[in-house]
C-alpha positions in Angstrom: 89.8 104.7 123.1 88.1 106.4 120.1 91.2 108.9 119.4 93.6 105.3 119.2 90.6 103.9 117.1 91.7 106.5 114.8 95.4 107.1 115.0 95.8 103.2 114.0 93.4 103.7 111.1 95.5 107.0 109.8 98.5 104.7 110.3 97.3 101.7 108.1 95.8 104.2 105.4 99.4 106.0 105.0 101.1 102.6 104.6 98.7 101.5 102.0 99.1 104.9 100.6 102.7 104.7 100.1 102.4 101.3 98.6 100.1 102.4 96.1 102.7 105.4 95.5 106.0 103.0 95.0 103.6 100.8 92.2 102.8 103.6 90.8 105.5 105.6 90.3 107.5 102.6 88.9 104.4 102.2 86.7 104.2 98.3 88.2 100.5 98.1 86.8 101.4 99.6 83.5 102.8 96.4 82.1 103.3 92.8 81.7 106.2 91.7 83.7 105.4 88.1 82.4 108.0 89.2 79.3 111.1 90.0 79.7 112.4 93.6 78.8 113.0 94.7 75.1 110.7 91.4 73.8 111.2 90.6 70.6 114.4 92.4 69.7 118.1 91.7 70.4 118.7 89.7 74.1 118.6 91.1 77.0 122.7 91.4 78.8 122.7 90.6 82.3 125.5 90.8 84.0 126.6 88.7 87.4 128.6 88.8 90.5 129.3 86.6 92.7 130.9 86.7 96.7 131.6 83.2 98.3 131.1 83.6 102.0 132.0 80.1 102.5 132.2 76.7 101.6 130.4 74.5 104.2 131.5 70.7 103.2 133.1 68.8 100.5 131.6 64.9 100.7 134.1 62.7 99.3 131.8 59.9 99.5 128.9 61.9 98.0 131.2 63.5 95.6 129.4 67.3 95.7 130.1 70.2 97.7 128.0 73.0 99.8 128.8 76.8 99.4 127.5 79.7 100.5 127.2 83.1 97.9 125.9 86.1 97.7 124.6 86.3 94.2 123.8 89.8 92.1 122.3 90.1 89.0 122.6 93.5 86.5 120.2 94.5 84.2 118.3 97.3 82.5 114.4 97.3 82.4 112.9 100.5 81.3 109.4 99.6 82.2 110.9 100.3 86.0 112.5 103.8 85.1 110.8 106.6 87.1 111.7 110.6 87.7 113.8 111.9 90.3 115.3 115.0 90.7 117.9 113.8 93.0 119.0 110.3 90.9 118.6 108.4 93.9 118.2 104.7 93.8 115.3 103.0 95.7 115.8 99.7 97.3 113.0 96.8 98.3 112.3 93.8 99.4 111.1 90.5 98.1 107.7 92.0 98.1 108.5 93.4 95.4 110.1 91.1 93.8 107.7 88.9 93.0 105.6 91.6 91.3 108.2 92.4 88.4 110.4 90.5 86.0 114.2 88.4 87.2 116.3 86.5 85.5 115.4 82.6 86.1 119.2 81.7 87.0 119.8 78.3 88.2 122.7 76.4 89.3 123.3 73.3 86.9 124.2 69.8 88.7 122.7 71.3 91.9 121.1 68.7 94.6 120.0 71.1 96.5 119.6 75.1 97.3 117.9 77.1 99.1 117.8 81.3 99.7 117.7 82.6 103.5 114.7 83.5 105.0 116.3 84.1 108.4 114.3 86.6 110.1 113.7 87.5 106.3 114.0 86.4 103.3 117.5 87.6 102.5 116.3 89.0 98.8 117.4 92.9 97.6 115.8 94.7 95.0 117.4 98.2 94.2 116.2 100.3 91.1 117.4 102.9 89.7 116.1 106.0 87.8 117.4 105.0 84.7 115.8 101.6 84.9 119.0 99.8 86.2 118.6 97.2 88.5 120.7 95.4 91.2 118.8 92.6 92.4 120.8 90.3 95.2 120.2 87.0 96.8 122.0 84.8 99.5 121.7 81.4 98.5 123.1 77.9 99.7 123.8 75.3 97.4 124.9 71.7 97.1 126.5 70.7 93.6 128.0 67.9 92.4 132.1 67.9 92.2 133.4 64.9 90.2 136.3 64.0 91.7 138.9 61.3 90.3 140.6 59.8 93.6 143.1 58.2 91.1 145.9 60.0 93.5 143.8 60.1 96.8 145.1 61.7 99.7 147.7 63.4 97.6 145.3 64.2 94.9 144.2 67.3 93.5 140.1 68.6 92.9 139.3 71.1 90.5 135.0 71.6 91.3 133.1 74.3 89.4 129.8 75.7 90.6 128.0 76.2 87.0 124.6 79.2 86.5 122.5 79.3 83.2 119.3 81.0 82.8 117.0 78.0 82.8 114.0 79.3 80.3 116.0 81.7 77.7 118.9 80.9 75.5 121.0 83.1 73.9 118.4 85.1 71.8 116.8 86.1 74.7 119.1 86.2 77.3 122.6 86.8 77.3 124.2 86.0 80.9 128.1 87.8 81.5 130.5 88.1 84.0 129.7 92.0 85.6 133.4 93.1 86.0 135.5 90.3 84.2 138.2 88.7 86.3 136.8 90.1 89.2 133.2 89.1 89.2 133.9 86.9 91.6 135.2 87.5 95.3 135.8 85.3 98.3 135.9 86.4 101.9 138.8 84.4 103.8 138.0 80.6 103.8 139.5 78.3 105.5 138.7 74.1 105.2 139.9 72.0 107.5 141.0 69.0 104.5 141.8 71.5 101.6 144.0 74.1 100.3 142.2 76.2 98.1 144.7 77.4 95.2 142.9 79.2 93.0 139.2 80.8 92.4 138.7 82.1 89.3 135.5 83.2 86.6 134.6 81.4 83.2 132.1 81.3 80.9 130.7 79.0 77.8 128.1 77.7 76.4 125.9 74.9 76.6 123.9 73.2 73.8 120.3 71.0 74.3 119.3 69.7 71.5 115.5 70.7 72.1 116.1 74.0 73.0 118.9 75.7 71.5 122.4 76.9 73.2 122.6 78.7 76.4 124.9 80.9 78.2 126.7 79.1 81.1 128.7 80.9 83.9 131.2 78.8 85.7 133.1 79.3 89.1 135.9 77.4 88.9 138.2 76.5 92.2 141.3 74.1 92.9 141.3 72.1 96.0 144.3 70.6 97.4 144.1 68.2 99.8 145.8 68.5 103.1 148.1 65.4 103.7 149.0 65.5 107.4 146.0 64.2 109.0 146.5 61.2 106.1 150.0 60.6 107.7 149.2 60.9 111.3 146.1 58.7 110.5 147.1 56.4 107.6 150.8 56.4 106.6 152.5 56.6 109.8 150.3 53.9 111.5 151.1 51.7 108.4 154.6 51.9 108.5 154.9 51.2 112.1 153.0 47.7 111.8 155.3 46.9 108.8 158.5 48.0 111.0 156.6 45.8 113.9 156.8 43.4 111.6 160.6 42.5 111.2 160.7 42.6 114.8 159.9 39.0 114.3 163.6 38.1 112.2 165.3 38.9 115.7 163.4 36.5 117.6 164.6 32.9 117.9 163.0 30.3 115.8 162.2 28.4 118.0 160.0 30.6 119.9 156.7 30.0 118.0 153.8 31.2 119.7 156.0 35.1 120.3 156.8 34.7 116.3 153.0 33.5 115.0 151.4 36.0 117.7 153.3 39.1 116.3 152.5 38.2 113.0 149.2 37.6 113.3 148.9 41.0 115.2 150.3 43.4 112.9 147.7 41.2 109.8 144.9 41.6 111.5 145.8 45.5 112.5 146.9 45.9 108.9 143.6 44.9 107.7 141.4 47.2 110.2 143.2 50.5 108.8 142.5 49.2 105.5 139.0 48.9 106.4 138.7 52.4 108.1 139.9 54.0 104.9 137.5 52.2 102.8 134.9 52.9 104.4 135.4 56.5 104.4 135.8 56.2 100.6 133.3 56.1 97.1 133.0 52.5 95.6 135.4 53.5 92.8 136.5 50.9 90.4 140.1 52.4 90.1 142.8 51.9 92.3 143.7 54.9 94.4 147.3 55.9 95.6 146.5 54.9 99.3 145.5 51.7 98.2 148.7 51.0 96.4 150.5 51.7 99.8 147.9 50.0 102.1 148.3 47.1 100.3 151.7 46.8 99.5 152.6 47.4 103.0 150.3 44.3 103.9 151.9 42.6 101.6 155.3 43.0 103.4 154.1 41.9 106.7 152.0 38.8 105.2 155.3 38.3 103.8 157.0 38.4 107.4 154.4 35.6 108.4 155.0 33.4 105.1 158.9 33.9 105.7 158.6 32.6 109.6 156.6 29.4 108.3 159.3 28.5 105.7 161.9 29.0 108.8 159.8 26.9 110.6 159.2 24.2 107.9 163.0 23.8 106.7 164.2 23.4 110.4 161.9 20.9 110.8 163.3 19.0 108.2 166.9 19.8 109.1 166.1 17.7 112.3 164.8 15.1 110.4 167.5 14.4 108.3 169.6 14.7 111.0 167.7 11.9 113.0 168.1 9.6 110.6 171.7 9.9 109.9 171.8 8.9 113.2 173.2 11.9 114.5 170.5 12.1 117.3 170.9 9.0 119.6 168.3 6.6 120.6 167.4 7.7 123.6 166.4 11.1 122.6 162.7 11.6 123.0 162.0 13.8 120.0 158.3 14.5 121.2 159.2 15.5 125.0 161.9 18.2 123.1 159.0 19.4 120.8 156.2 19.6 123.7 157.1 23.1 124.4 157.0 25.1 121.2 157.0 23.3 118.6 160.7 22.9 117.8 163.4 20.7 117.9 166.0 21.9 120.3 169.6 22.1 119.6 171.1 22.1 123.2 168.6 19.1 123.2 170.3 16.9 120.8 174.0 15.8 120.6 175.2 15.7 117.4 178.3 13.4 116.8 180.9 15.4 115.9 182.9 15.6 112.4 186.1 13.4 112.9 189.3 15.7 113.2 191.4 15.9 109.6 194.0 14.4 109.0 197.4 16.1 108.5 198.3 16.2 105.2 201.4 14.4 104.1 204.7 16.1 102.0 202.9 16.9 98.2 204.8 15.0 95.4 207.6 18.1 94.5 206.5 17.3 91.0 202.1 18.0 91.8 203.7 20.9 93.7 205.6 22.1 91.0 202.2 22.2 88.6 200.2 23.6 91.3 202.2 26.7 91.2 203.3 27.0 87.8 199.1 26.9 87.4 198.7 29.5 90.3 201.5 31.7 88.5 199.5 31.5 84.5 196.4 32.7 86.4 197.7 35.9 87.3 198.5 34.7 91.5 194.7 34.4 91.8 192.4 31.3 92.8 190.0 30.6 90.6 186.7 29.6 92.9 183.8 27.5 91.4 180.5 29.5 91.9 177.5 27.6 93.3 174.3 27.0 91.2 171.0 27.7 92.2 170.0 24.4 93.2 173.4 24.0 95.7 172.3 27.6 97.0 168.8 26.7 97.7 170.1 23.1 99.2 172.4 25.5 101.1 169.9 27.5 103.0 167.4 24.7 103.4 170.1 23.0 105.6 171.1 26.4 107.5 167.4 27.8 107.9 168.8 30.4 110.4 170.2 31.9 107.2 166.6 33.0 106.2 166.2 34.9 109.0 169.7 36.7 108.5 168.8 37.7 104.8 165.2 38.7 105.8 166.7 41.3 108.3 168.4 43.1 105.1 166.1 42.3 102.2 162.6 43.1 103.9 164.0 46.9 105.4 165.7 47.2 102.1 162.9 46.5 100.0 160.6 48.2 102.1 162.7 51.8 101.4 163.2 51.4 98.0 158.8 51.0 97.3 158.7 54.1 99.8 161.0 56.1 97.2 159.4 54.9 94.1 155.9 55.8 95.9 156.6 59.3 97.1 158.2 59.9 94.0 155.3 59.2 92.1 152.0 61.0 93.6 154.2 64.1 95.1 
């Protein structure tokens, strides 16, 4: 028990040892750390790199985005310079760390971020024997991304993830991309909404007007949304209710409650998806390209409804007129014939019919003479008198099957032609 006694002892004495040995040797006592190197002469360069290892979420609602990075900072600090004879680097911990000087990088428009502690805290310090240091974190952050939705789903997001030293501006501290161009490196990402097209390193600067101008790195990427799981969830259902729709122009007139069910169907399941996509959406105050075809497609099958009530409306007063010409007899009960659904019936009525024409007599040779000298000056056509708008209306009020004949061309019609003017558009 005494010999253990003493081994562990001689064990925690060579580890505080060594300790003492690393401080020493980088002189860590020596000086103030609380200043930055070379203080009070030109700004210090430090130079960053930066590996994505993923990008965890984009919120559409909360308009940010979370990613994943290794960040590495470069710079030179004499005071940490020590001998060796084989220029080997020496590499720590966070220990360390928190004993010497780092650039005070921060991510502008973060919400939140955090550096892994899991099993440690994922921090690297390597120093060199010139007094070059690599010091590397792995941090998670959330950062704001404003997005314009202007074109949403077919839209296009360009978010930048933004690092500025937070207490030195640009006579102090003077913040660069390491290697240029290719600073920054991404390991394969996939997202299951986006494409992303490009990633690419900038730089600027950023001005407060109670503390001077500041270096600002930016990492810059172009998201492109993914429109298939908008068709299969949005678009496709959409058209189908609006084709569901016209269904209606093929059913007979009279048949109200199969006509008014369908179109109250395909409303009320036309407002639902229009709900579901709002409420996966930001309260903009703009409107976006799915609402232009949401709503315009609603508009075609309230349409289908409003066109089914006219129908219903003029052949009720087709009846009408007809009963009181008296071309319904007496004895028709008009309210037994509407019991059913709604409508007047006409295998129901017996309309008097139109007394035959009269054969013409022999024309006057003379009439007959003008008629085709007339016929002749015209050129051999016949000239026909066009209707006016009022006779055309009048026309289909009395034949309100007609409505139903146009609708089956002008709705499909119309229908195709917003389709090509709204895929031209936003693709």
């Amino acid at each position: 028990t005494h010999k253990l006694g003493v081994l562990t002892l001689k064990r925690q004495d060579s580890t505080k040892t060594l300790l003492i040995k690393t401080e020493q040797l980088l002189r860590i006592e020596d000086h103030d750390f609380a200043l930055r190197p070379g203080f009070g002469g030109a700004a210090i360069p430090v130079g960053i790199d930066v590996q994505v290892e993923s990008i965890d979420s984009i919120s559409e609602v909360n308009m940010d985005f979370t990613m994943t990075l290794y960040l590495r900072h470069y710079w030179k600090d004499e005071r940490l310079s020590f001998p060796s004879h084989n220029n080997q680097s020496r590499t720590f911990d966070s220990r360390l760390v928190k004993k010497i000087w780092v650039p005070d990088v921060f991510f502008v428009h973060s919400k939140r971020s955090f550096i892994h502690d899991t099993t440690m805290e994922n921090i690297m310090l390597r120093v060199y024997p010139d007094g070059n240091i690599l010091y590397s974190v792995r941090v998670t952050v959330t950062a704001l991304c404003s997005m314009d939705f202007s074109s949403f789903p077919l839209d296009t997001q360009n978010c930048s993830l933004e690092l500025e030293s937070y207490a030195y501006n640009e006579n102090d501290l003077m913040l660069y991309w390491k290697n240029g161009n290719d600073s920054l490196r991404t390991d394969e990402i996939v997202l299951s909404q986006f494409f992303i097209d490009d990633f690419h390193a900038s730089n600027g600067l950023a001005f407060y007007s109670s503390t001077g101008w500041y270096n600002r790195l930016f990492i810059n990427f172009i998201l492109r949304r993914h429109i298939f799981f908008f068709m299969l969830q949005t678009y496709f259902p959409t058209m189908l209710m609006v084709v569901l729709s016209w269904v209606s122009f093929w059913i007979d007139r009279r048949a109200v409650p199969a006509r008014v069910s369908l179109g109250m169907t395909t409303v009320l399941t036309m407002s639902t998806i229009i709900t579901g996509v709002s409420s996966s959406m930001p309260q903009v105050s703009y409107v976006k390209a799915v609402d232009v075809y949401l709503w315009t497609s609603f508009l075609f099958v309230f349409l289908s409804v409003i066109e089914y009530a006219a129908v219903n409306y003029y052949t009720t007063l087709e009846e009408m007129r007809k009963m009181k010409r008296g071309k319904i007899p007496s004895t028709f009960n008009a309210s037994q014939a509407m019991a059913f659904d709604g409508c007047f019936h006409d295998n129901d009525i017996e309309l008097t019919p139109f007394p035959p024409l009269r054969p013409s007599l022999t024309p006057d040779p003379l009439i007959a003479a003008n008629q085709s000298s007339d016929s002749r000056s015209s050129g051999g056509t016949r000239l026909r008198r066009q209707r006016s708008l009022r006779e055309n209306v009048e026309l289909l009020v009395s034949n309100s099957n007609m409505i139903d004949s146009y609708s089956r061309l002008a709705f499909p019609m119309s229908y195709l032609l917003f389709n090509t003017i709204y895929w031209s558009m936003y693709c």
